[in-house]
C-alpha positions as CSV (number, residue, x, y, z in Angstrom):
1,X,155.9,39.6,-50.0
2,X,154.4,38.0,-46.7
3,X,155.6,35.7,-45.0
4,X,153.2,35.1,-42.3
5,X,151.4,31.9,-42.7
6,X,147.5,32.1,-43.6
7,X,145.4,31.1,-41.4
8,X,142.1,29.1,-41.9
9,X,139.7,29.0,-38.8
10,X,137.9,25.2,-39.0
11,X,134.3,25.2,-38.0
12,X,131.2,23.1,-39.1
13,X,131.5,23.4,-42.6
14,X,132.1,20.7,-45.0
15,X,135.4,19.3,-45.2
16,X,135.3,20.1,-48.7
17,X,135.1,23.6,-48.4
18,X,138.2,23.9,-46.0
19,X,140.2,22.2,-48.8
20,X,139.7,24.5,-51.7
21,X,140.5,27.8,-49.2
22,X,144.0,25.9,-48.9
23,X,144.0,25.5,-52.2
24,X,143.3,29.0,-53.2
25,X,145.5,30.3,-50.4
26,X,148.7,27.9,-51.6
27,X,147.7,29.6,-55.5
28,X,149.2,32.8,-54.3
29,X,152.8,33.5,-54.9
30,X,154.3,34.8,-51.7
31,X,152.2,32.2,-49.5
32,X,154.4,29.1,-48.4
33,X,152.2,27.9,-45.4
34,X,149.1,27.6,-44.4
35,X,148.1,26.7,-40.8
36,X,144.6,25.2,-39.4
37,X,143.2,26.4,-36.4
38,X,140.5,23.8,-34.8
39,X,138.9,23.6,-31.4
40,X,136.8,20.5,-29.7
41,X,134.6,18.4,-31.7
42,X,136.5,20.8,-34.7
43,X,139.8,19.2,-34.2
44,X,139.2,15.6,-36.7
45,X,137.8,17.7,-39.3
46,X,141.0,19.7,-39.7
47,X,142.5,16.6,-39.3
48,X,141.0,15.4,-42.4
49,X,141.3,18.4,-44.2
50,X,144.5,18.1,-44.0
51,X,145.1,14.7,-45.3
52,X,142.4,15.2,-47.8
53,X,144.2,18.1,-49.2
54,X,147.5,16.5,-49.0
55,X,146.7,13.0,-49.9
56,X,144.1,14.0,-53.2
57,X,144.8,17.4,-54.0
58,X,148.4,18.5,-53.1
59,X,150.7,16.1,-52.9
60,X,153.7,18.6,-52.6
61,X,152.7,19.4,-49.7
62,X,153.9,18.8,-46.3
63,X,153.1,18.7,-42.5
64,X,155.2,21.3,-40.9
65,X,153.9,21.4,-37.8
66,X,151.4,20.4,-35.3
67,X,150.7,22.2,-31.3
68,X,147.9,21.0,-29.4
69,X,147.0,22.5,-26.6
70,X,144.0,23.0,-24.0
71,X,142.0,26.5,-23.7
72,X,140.1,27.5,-20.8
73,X,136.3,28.8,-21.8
74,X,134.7,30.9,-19.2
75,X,130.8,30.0,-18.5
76,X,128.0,31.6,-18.2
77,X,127.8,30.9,-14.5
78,X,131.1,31.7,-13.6
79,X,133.2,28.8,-14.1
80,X,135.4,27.6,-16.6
81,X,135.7,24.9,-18.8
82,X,138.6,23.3,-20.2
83,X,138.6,23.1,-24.1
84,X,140.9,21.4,-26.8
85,X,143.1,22.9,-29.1
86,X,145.3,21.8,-32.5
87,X,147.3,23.9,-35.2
88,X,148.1,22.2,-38.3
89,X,151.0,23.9,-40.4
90,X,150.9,23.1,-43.8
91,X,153.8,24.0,-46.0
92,X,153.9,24.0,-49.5
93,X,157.4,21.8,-50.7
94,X,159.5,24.5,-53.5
95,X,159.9,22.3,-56.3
């Protein structure tokens, strides 16, 4: 059994597609949570993945968790640039 979270990686996809990963992932037995990783312009899609998922789909579930957090993304030229970050932990209620 495994009990490290999944992990889905939010990009430009459609929020749609996000949703039925969680929902496959959350089919499996030994997973409990799922978290969503989301950077920049990213970061309100996982939001509404999230609340799509929970709110239409999977009302047992619940928000665990949530970090934000800033990366630093190193240029081309040399500098750096400062980027946002979110996690979203979703976790499936036992019932």
């Amino acid at each position: 059994m495994s009990s490290e979270p999944r992990v889905v990686f939010i990009g430009n996809k459609p929020i749609m597609n996000y949703v039925l990963t969680i929902i496959r992932s959350f089919s499996s037995p030994d997973v409990k949570e799922v978290v969503l990783k989301a950077r920049g312009r990213s970061i309100t899609t996982a939001v509404d993945v999230a609340e799509v998922t929970k709110r239409q789909f999977m009302k047992q579930l619940d928000v665990k968790d949530i970090v934000i957090g800033t990366e630093e993304i190193k240029l081309e030229g040399g500098g750096t640039r400062a980027v946002s970050t979110i996690e979203i932990t979703l976790k499936k209620e036992d019932s």
